[in-house]
C-alpha positions in Angstrom: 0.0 0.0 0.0 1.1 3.5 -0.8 2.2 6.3 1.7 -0.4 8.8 0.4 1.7 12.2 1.0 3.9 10.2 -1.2 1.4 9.8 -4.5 0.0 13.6 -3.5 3.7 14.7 -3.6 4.4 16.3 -7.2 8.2 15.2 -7.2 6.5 11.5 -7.7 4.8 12.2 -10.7 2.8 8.9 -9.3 -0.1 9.7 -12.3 2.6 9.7 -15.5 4.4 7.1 -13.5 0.8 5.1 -13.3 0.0 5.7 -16.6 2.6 3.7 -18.0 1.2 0.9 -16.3 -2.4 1.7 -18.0 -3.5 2.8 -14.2 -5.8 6.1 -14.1 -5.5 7.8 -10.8 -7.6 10.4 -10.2 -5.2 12.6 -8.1 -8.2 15.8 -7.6 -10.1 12.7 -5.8 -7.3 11.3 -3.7 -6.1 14.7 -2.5 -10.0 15.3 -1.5 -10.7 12.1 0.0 -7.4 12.5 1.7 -8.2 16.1 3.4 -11.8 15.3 4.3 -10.1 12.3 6.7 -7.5 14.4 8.3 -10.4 17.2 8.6 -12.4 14.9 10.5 -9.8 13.3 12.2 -8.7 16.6 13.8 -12.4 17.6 14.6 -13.1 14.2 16.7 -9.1 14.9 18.4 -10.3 18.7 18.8 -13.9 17.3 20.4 -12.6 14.7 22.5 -10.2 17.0 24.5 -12.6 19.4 24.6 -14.6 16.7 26.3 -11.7 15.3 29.1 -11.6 19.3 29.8 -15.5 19.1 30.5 -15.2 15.6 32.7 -12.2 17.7 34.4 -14.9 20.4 34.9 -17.6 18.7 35.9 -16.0 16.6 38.4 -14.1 19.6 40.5 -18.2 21.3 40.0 -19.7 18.1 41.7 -16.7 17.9 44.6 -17.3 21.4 45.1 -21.2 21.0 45.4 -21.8 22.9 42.5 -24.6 22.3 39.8 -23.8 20.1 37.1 -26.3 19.1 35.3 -26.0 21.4 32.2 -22.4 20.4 32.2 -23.3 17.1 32.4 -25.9 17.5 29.3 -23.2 19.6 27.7 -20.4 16.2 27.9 -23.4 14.3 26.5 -23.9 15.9 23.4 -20.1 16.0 23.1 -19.4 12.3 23.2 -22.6 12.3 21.1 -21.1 14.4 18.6 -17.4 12.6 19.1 -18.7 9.3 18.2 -20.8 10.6 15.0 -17.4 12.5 13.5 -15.1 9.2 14.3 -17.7 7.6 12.7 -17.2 9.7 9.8 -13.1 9.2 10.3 -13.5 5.8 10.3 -15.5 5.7 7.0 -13.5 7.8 5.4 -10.6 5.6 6.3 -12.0 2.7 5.0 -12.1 4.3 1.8 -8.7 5.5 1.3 -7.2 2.0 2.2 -9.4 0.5 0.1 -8.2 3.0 -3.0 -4.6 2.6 -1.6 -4.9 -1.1 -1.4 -5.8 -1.1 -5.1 -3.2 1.0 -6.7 -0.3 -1.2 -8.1 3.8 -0.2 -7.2 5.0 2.8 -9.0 7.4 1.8 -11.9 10.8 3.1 -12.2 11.7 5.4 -14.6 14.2 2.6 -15.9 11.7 0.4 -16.7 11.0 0.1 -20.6 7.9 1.6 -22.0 5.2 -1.3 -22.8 2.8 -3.4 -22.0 3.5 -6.8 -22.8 5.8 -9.2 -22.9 6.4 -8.3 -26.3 8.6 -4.8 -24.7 10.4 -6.5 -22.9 14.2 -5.3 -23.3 16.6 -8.0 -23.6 19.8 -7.4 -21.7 22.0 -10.5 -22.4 21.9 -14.0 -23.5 24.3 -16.2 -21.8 25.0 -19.7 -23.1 24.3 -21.5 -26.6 21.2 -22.9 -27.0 22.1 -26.8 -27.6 21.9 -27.5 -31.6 20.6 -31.1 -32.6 20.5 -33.0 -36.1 17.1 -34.2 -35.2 13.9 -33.1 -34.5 14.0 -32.0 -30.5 10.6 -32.5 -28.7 9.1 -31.5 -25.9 9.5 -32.0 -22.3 5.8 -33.4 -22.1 6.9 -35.9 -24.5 10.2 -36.7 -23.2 8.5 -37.3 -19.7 5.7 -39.4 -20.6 7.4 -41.4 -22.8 10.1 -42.2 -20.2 7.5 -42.6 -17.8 8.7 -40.2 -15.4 5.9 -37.8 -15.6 2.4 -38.6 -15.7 -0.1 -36.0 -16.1 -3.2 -38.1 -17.0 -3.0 -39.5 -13.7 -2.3 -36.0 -12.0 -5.7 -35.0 -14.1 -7.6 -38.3 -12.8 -6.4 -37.5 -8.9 -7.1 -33.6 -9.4 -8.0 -32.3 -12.4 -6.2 -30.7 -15.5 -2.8 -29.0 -14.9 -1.4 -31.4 -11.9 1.1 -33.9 -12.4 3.0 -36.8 -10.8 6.4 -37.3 -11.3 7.8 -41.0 -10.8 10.9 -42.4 -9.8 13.9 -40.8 -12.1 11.3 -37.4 -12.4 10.4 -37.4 -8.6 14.0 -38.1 -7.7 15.5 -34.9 -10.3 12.7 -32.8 -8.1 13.9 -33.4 -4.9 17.6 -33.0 -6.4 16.8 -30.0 -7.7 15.4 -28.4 -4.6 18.7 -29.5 -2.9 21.2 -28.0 -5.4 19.6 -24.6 -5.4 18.9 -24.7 -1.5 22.8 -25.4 -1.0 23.9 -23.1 -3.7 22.0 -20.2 -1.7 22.9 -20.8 1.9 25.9 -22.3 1.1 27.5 -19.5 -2.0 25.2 -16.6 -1.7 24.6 -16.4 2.1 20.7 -17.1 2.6 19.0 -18.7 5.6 17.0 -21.4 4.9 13.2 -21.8 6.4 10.6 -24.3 6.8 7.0 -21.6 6.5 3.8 -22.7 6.7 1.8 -23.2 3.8 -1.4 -22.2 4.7 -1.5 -18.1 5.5 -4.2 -15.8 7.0 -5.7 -12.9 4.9 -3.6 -10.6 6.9 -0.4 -11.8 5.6 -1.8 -11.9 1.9 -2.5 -8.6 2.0 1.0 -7.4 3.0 2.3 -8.9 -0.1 0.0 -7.4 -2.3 -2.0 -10.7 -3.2 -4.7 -9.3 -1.5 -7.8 -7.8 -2.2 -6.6 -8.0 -5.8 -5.8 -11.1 -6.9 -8.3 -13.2 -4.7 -9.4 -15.0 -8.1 -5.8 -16.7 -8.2 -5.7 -17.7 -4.5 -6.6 -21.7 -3.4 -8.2 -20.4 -0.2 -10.0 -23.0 2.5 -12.1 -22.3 5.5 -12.5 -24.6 8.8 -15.3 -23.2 10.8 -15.0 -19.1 10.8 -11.2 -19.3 10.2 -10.4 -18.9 6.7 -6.8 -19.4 5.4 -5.6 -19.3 2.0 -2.3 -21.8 0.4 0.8 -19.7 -0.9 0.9 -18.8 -4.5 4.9 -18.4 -3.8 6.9 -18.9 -0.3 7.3 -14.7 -1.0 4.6 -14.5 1.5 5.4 -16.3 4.2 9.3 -15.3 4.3 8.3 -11.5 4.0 5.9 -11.2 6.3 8.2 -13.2 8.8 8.9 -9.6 9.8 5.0 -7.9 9.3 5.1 -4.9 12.6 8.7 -5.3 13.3 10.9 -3.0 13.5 14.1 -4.3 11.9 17.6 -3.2 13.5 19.7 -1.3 11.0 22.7 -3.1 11.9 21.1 -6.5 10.6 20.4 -5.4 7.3 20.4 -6.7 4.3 18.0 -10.2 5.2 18.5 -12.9 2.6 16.0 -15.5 3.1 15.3 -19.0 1.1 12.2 -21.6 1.5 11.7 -24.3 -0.6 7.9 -24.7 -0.5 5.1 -26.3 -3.2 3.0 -23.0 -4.7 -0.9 -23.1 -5.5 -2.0 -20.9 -8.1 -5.8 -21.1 -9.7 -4.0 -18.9 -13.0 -7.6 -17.7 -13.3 -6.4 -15.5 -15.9 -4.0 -17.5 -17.8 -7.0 -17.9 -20.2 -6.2 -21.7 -21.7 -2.3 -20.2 -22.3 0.3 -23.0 -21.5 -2.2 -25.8 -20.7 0.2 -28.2 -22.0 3.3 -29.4 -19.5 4.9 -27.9 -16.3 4.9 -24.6 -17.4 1.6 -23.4 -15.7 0.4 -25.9 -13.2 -2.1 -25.3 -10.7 0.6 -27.0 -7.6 4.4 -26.5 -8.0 7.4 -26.6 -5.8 10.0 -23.6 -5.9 12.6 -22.3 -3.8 12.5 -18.8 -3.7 14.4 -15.8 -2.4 13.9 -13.1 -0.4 15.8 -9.8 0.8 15.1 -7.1 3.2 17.5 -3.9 3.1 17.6 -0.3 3.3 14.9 1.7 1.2 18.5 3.4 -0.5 20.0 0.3 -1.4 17.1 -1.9 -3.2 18.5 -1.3 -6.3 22.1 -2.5 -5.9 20.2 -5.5 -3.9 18.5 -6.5 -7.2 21.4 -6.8 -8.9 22.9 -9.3 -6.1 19.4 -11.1 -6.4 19.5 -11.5 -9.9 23.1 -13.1 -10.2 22.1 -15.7 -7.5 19.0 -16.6 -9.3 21.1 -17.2 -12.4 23.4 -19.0 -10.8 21.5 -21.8 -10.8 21.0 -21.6 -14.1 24.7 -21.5 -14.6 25.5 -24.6 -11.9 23.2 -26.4 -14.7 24.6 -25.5 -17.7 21.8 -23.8 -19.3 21.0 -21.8 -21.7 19.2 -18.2 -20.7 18.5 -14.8 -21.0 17.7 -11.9 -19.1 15.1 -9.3 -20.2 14.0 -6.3 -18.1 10.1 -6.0 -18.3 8.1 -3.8 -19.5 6.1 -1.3 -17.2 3.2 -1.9 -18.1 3.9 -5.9 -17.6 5.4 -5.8 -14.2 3.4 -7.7 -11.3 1.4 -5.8 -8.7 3.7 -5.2 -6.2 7.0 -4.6 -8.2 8.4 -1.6 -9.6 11.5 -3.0 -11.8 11.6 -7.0 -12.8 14.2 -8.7 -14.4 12.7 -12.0 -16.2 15.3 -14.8 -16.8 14.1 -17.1 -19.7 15.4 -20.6 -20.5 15.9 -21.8 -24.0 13.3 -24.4 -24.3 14.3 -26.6 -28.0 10.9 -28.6 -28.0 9.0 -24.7 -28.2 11.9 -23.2 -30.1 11.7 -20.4 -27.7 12.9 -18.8 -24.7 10.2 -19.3 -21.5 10.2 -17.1 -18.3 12.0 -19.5 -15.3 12.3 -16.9 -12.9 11.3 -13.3 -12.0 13.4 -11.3 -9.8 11.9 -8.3 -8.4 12.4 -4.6 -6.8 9.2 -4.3 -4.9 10.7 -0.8 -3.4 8.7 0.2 0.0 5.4 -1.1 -1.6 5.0 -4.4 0.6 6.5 -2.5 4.1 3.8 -0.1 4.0 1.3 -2.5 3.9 2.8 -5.0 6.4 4.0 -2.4 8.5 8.4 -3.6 7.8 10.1 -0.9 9.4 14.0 0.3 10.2 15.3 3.1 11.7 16.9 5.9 9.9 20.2 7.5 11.8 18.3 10.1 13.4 16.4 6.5 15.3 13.4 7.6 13.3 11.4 4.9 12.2 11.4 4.2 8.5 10.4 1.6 5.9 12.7 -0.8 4.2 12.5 -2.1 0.8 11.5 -5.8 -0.1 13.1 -8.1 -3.0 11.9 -11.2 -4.4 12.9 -14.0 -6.7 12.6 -17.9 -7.8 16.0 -19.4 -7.4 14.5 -21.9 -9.1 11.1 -23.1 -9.7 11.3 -27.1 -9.6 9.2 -28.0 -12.7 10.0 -25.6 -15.1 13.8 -26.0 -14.6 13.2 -30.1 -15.0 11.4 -29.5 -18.1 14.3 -27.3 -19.4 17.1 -30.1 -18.5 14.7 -32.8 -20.4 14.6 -30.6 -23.4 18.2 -29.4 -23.4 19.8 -32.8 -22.7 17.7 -34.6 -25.1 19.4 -36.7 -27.1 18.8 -38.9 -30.5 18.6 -41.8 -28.8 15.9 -40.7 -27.0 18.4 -40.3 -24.0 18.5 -37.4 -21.7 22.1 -36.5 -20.4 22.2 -34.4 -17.0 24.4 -31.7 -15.8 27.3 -32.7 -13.5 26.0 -30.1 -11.1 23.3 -33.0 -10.1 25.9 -36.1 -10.2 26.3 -35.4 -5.8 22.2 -35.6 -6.0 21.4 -38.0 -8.2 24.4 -40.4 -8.2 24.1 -40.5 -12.0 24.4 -38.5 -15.6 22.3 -39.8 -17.6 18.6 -41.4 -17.9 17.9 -44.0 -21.1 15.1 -43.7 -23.3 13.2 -45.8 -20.3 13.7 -43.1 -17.9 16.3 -45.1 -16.0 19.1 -44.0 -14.5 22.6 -44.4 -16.2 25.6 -44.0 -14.5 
């Protein structure tokens, strides 16, 4: 949620700035809605001590054995009147956060104009896309046919776009998650946690999943409690820290979680029905920092090699794109997009998303510092897949494919897996 002095503060320019994300604000409305609260807010504060001073009053009156009955009418009407203008407050309050609550992250100014991923700039391309003197195919294929992935039966247990994966393809899942979880805590400097799952409202709102995306959200109730399953482990490792104040001194925070991710993709609109690309339940470690407001930027240049790291450790080909403003997520204002070379499309494919979310989510889940003057100030939130499971196994199948029908795997995996290669029978080949 947005500081609103900030978006009434011309040096923002938050209208052009929303604009480019195809986000109207109506600034005349804000800046109304905005001084009708604090005009009512100061009333009821202006009212109320006017009514402690009549209380005062009225109780030296009574110990004196004075009259006080008009006094006492007088405090009456007062709390009368207090109550109606906080009522007043409070609606008005309701109103702004619920406009607040609504307006996406401000883009940077470095984001490219767009608003697609058809503007996205492309920064670099690292890696050689593998050439083959056959016909590759896809990962769905490759799977199946190997009988390591099965998605009719992931259809039969839950419905379209669930899989299982068996043997070889449940054992690369579990050696992915391991790789990337060691390469983080291990070379980058992360602390790994085990979150919960299952979230309140609350903390989906801090992130900025909530009110706007409740379409995309799995959510379950149990009586009158009503909890909803994370759409990425984002939520749970940011909000570890929702109304703290965060000691200077132990800034930056690099977090990891490897955690499975729920996602309805109510507006994926039949795209990428086909394979691990956009399942309804995936498994994804993901990463997380907390720093100083100043030094978000810097920070998501740190984020973004450790997310490609991974991508390195496996010998895969990638690129990196910055997105469009007009295409970046809710909460973010900058995203890098790394995309892995995927042979069976004959086309790069998003992999990870590595985000500046600025002081967007603090305000809303109340993350605060303090500033050298011991003021209290919010920090600035990063987030980014380091990797999600499926999509990098579909990647490896495709990549490594041989004629044979063979798949060979990156050494990277060899500590994990115990072996290199898996035949066209999805066993495993030393």
């Amino acid at each position: 949620m947005h500081d609103v002095r900030a978006l009434l503060d011309p040096d923002n320019q938050a209208v052009r700035r929303l604009a480019r994300r195809n986000h109207s604000l109506d600034l005349p409305g804000l800046e109304s809605l905005h001084s009708r609260l604090l005009d009512r807010t100061r009333a009821a504060e202006s009212l109320r001590s006017e009514a402690k001073g009549l209380a005062r009053e009225v109780r030296a009156s009574a110990g004196a054995g004075e009259e006080v009955s008009a006094a006492k009418e007088r405090g009456r009407l007062l709390k009368h009147e207090v109550h109606r203008i906080e009522s007043e407050r409070d609606e008005l309050r309701g109103e702004l956060d619920e406009l607040l609550l609504s307006l996406p992250n401000l883009p940077l100014d470095s984001a490219p104009d767009g608003d697609s991923d058809a503007f996205a700039e492309e920064l670099r391309r690292v890696g050689t896309p593998p050439v083959f003197s056959f016909e590759p195919t896809d990962h769905v294929t490759l799977g199946e046919r190997m009988g390591i992935l099965d998605f009719a039966k992931g259809t039969r247990l839950s419905g379209p776009r669930f899989v299982v994966a068996r043997d070889a393809g449940a054992a690369l899942e579990r050696a992915l998650a391991a790789l990337f979880l060691d390469l983080h805590t291990t070379r980058h400097g992360y602390v790994e946690y085990s979150v919960p799952f299952l979230v309140d409202r609350v903390t989906m709102t801090g992130t900025g999943q909530l009110p706007k995306f409740a379409d995309d959200l799995f959510a379950t109730a149990v009586g009158d409690r009503e909890l909803f399953l994370v759409p990425t482990a984002e939520v749970p490792l940011t909000n570890l820290y929702a109304n703290e104040v965060i000691p200077r001194e132990d800034l930056p925070l690099a977090m990891t979680a490897h955690t499975p991710c729920f996602r309805s993709e109510a507006g994926s609109y039949g795209r990428d029905t086909r394979g691990l690309i956009r399942l309804h339940q995936f498994s994804k470690v993901e990463l997380v920092r907390i720093c100083d407001a100043d030094d978000s930027q810097h920070e998501l240049e740190s984020l973004l090699t450790h997310a490609e790291a991974c991508l390195r450790e496996l010998g895969l080909a990638y690129r990196v794109v910055a997105l469009a403003a007009g295409d970046l997520g809710f909460s973010a204002r900058f995203t890098y997009d790394i995309e892995v070379w995927m042979p069976g499309q004959n086309r790069y494919r998003e992999i990870s998303s590595v985000s500046d979310c600025g002081t967007f989510q603090s305000h809303r889940a109340h993350i605060r510092t303090r500033d050298a003057e011991g003021r209290r100030t919010p920090v600035a939130t990063l987030n980014g897949s380091g990797l999600p499971i499926g999509r990098t196994l579909a990647a490896l199948l495709e990549q490594g494919q041989q004629r044979d029908g063979s798949v060979v795997l990156p050494e990277a995996l060899l500590p994990y897996l115990g072996f290199r290669r898996l035949s066209p029978e999805g066993k495993p080949v030393k």
